[in-house]
C-alpha positions in Angstrom: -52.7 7.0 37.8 -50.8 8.6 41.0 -47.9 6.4 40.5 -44.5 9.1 39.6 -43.8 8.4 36.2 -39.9 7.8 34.4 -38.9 7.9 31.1 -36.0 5.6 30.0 -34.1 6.2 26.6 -32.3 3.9 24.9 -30.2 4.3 22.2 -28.9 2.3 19.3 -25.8 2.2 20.5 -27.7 0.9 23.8 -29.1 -2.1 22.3 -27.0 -3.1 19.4 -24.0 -5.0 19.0 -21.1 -3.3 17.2 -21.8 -4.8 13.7 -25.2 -2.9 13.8 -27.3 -5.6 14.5 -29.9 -5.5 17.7 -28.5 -7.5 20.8 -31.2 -9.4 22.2 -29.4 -9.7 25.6 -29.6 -6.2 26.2 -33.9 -6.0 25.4 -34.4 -9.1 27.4 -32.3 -7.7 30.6 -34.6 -4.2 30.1 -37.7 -6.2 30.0 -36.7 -8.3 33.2 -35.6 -4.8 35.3 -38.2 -2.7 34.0 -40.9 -5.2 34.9 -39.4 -4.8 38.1 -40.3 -1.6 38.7 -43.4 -1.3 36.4 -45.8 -1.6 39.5 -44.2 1.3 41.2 -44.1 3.6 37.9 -45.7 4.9 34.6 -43.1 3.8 32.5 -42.1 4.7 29.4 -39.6 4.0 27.0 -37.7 5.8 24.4 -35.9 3.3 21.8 -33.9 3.9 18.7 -33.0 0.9 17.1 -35.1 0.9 13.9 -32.9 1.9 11.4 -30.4 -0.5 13.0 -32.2 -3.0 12.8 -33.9 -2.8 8.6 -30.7 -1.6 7.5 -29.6 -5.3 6.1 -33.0 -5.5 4.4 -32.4 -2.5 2.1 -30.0 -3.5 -1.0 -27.1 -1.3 -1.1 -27.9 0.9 1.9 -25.7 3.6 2.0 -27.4 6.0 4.8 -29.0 8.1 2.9 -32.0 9.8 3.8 -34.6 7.9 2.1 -32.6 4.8 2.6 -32.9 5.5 6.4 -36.5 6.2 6.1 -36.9 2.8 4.3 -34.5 1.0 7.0 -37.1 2.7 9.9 -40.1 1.7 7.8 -38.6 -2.0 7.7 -36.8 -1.8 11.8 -39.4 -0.6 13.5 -42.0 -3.9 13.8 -39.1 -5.6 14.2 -37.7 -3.4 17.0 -41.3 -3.8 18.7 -41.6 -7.8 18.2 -37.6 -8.0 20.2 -39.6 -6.0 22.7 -43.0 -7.7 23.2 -41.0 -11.3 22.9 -39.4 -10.6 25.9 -41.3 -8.3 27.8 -44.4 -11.3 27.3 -43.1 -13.6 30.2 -43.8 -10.8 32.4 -47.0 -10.7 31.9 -46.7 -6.8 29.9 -48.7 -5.5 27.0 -46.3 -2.9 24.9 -48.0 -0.2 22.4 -46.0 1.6 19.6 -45.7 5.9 19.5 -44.5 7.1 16.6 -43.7 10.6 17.3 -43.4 13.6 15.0 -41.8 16.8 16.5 -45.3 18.8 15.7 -47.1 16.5 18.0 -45.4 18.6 21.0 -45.5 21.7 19.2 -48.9 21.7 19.1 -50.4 21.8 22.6 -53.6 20.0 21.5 -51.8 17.2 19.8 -49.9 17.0 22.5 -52.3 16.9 24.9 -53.8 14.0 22.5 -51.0 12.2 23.4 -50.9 12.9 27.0 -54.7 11.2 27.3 -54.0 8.2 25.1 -50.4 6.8 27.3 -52.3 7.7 30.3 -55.4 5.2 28.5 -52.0 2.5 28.4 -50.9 3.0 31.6 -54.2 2.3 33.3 -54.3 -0.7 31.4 -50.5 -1.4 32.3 -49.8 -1.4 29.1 -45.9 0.6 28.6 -45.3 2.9 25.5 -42.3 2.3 23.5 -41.5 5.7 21.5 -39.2 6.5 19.1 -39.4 9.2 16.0 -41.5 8.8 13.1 -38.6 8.8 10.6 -40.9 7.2 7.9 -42.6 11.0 7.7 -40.6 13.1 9.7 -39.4 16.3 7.5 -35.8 17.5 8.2 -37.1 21.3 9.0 -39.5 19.7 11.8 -37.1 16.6 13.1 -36.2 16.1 17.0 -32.3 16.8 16.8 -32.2 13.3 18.5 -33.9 10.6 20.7 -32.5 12.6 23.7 -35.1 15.0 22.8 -38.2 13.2 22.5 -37.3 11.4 25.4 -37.2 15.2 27.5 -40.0 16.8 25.8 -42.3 13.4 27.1 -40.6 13.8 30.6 -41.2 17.4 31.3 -44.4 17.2 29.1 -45.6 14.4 30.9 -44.5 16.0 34.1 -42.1 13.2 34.9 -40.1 12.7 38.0 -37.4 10.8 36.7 -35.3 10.7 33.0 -32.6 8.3 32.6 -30.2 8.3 29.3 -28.9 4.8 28.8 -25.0 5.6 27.0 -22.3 2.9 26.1 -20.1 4.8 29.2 -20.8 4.5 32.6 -21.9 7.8 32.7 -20.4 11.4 32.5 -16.9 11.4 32.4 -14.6 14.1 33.9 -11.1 14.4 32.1 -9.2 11.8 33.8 -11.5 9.2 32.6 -13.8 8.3 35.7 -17.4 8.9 36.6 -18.7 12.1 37.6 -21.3 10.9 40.7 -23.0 13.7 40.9 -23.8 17.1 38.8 -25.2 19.8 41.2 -25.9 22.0 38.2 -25.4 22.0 34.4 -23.8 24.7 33.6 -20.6 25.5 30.9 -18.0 23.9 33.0 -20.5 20.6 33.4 -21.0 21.1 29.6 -17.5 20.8 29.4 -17.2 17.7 30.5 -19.1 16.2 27.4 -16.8 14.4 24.7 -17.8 15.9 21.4 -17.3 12.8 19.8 -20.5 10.7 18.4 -21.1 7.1 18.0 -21.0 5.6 15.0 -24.3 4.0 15.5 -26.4 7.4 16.9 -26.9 10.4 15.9 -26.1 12.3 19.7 -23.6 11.5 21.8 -22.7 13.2 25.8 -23.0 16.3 24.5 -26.6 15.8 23.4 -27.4 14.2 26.9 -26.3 16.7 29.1 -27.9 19.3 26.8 -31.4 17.8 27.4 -30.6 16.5 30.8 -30.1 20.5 31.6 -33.7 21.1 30.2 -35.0 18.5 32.2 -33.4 19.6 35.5 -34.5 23.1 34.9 -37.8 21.8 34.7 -37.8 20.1 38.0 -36.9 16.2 36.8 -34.0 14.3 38.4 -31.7 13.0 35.4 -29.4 10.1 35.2 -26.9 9.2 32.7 -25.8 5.8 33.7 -24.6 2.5 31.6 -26.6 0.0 29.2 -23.9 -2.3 30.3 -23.8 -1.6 33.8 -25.2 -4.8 36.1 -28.7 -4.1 37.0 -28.2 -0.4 35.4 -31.6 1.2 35.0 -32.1 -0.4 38.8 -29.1 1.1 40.2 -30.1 3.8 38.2 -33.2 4.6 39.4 -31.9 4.1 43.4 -29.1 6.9 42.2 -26.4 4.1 42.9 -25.0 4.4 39.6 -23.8 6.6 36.7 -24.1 10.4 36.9 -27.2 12.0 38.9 -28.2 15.2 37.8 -29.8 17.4 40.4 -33.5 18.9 39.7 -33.5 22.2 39.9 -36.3 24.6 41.8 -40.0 24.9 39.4 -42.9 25.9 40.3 -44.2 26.7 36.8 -47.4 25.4 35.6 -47.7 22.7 32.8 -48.5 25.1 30.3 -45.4 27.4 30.5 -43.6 24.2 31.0 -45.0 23.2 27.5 -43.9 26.6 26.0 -40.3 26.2 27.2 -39.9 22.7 26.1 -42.2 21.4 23.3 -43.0 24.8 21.5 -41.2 24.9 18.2 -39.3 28.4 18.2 -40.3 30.3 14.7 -38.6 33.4 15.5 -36.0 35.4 17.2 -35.6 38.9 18.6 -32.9 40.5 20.5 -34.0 43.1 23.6 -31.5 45.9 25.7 -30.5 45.4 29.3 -33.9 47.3 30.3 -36.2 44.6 28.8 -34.6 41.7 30.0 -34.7 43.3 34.0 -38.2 44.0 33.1 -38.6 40.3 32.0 -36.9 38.7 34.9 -39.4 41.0 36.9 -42.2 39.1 35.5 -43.5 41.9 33.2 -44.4 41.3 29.3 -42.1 42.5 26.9 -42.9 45.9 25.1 -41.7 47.0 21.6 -39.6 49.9 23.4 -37.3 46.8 24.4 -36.8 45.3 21.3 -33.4 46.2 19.7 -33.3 44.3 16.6 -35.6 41.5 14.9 -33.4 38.6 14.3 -35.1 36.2 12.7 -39.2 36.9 10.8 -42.0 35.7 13.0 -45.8 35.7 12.8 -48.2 36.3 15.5 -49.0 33.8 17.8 -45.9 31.5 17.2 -42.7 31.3 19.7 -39.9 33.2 19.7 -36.2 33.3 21.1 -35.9 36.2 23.1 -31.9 37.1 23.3 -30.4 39.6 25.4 -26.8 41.8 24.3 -25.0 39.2 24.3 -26.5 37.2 22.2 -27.5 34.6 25.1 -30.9 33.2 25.0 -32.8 34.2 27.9 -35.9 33.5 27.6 -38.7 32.4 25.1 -42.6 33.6 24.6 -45.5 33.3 22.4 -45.7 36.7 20.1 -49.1 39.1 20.3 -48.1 40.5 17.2 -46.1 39.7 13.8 -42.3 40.8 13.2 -43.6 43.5 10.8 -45.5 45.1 13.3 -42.8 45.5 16.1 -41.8 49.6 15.8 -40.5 50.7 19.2 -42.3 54.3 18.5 -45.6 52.7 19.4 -46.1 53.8 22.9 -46.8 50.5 25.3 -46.9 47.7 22.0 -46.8 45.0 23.5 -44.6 42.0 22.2 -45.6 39.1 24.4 -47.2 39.0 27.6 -45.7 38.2 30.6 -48.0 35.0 31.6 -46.7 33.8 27.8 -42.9 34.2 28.4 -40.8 31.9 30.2 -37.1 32.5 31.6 -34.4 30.0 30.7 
C-alpha cells in the first residue's frame, strides 16, 4: 500500500469515436499501458463514457436530463464490460464507483471510500469511477469528470493526475504545446480555449481549472493526448503533453479535505484587516466581517472573499449567518485550524 498512487481521467471525448459511439481501440490501448504500470502504482481511473454509450438504446433521445440519466443507467455496465474485456488478458480485476458529489462532502463518507479502493488496491483490483448520474441532483452535481477525478487525487493524497483531452495538450495561441506550466495563474488560464466538445460537458478551461487545484495541493498534473502514441506512458515519464508543476503543501489531509471536497454553503466578505490576520494564521472574528453574502448555518463551509471580491480562502463556520454582529467583542467566525488559504 506504499506504492504513489495516480489518477487518470478519461473523457468521452477520450474514448469515443465522433458518431458517439465508444471506440474500443482506445480502452484496449489504456488497458495494455495501464497494466504496464499497475505494479508500480495505485491506479485509478476516471471514465465518462456512459451516457455515450446508452444513448442509442433510448427511443428518441434528445439529451434531456432524464433521458441522460436513462442513457447512464443503460451505458454504464456497458462502459465497464469494454473495460474488463480488455483489461482480462492482463490478468486485472476492475470494480465500479459510482460517485455522488456528497460522498466527498462528507468527510466520513469519504473516508468510506478511502478504506474500500485501498481494500481494491491490495487486492490489485483498479477502480473505474465516474458520476452517479442515475441519482445525482443538479444542486449537488460535480461541474464535471475533471472534478471527481481532483477531489480523489488530492483526497486520496495522490502524486500524479493526468487529464486525457482530444489535443495534445495545452495550447498557447499559435497552436503548439505548452511543455511546461510553472504556475497556473490568469495568464495560464488564458491559454484555455473556451470552446467545449460536443461530446463532454468541460473542455481546457475545466482542466486547467482543476489541474490548478491539484497543483496547489501538492500533485503534479498532466494534460497530454488520448491519441498520442503510448500517451498516459509518456505521460507519466513527463515526455509528453503539458506538465503542470506542484506547488509547495505541507497541509494535513484534513484541511486538504476542507479545501477540495467540502461543499461551500455560504459566503462572506471580510476588510483588508481580516484577511492579513487570516494569512497570519489567526481565526477570523466577527469584527472582520463586512458583509454576509450568501446565508449559512453553523458548521457548514463558507467562501471567505476579500474587497475585491476574490476568493481567498475557505473555512468551516462556528456560528450561523444570523448570528455574525461585528459589536460582539472577540465572536469568533471560524477558527484558524478550520480555515484554509487558496
Amino acid at each position: 500500500m506504499n506504492k504513489p498512487i495516480v489518477v487518470i481521467k478519461f473523457g468521452t471525448a477520450s474514448i469515443t469515436r465522433s458518431n458517439g459511439e465508444l471506440d474500443e481501440s482506445v480502452i484496449a490501448e489504456v488497458a495494455r499501458q495501464v497494466a504496464a504500470i499497475h505494479t508500480e502504482y495505485n491506479v485509478v481511473l476516471v471514465s465518462s463514457g456512459a451516457v455515450a454509450a446508452g444513448k442509442r438504446y433510448i427511443k428518441d433521445y434528445g439529451g434531456t436530463i432524464s433521458e441522460r440519466k436513462a442513457a447512464a443507467s443503460v451505458g454504464n455496465p456497458i462502459l465497464l464490460n469494454k473495460y474488463s474485456k480488455y483489461f482480462e488478458p492482463y490478468g486485472i480485476s476492475i470494480a465500479q464507483s459510482l460517485c455522488e458529489r456528497q460522498h466527498f462532502s462528507n468527510r466520513d463518507q469519504f473516508l468510506q471510500l478511502n478504506k474500500t479502493y485501498e481494500e481494491l488496491w491490495a487486492s490489485g483490483i483498479i477502480p473505474i469511477a465516474n458520476e452517479n448520474d442515475v441519482v445525482s441532483s443538479l444542486e449537488l452535481k460535480f461541474s464535471d469528470n475533471d472534478e471527481l477525478a481532483t477531489l480523489i487525487a488530492v483526497g486520496f493524497g495522490a502524486s500524479l493526475l493526468l487529464f486525457s483531452t482530444s489535443v495534445a495538450g495545452v495550447l498557447d495561441k499559435e497552436g503548439k504545446i505548452v511543455p511546461q506550466i510553472d504556475v497556473i495563474d490568469k495568464d495560464a488560464l488564458s491559454l484555455a480555449d473556451t470552446k467545449k466538445s460536443t461530446l463532454g460537458l468541460g473542455g481546457m478551461v475545466s482542466k486547467l481549472t482543476f489541474a490548478r487545484l491539484a497543483t496547489n495541493m501538492g500533485i503534479k498534473v498532466v494534460i497530454f493526448g488520448i491519441s498520442t502514441p503510448d500517451g498516459i506512458l509518456e505521460a507519466i515519464a513527463g515526455k509528453t503533453g503539458t506538465l503542470c508543476l506542484p506547488q509547495p503543501c505541507s497541509m494535513p489531509a484534513r484541511r486538504k479535505w476542507l479545501a477540495s471536497g467540502s461543499l461551500v454553503t455560504g459566503k462572506i466578505q471580510i476588510d483588508s484587516g481580516a484577511q492579513k490576520a487570516l494569512e497570519r494564521r489567526h481565526s477570523l472574528l466577527a469584527v472582520g466581517v463586512k458583509a454576509v453574502l450568501e446565508k449559512f448555518e453553523c458548521g457548514e463551509v463558507i467562501e471567505i472573499v476579500n474587497e475585491e471580491n476574490a476568493v481567498v480562502a475557505v473555512g468551516r463556520a462556528k456560528v450561523a449567518s444570523d448570528a455574525v454582529d461585528r459589536t460582539v467583542q472577540n465572536l469568533e467566525i471560524a477558527h484558524a485550524d478550520d480555515i484554509v488559504l487558496l
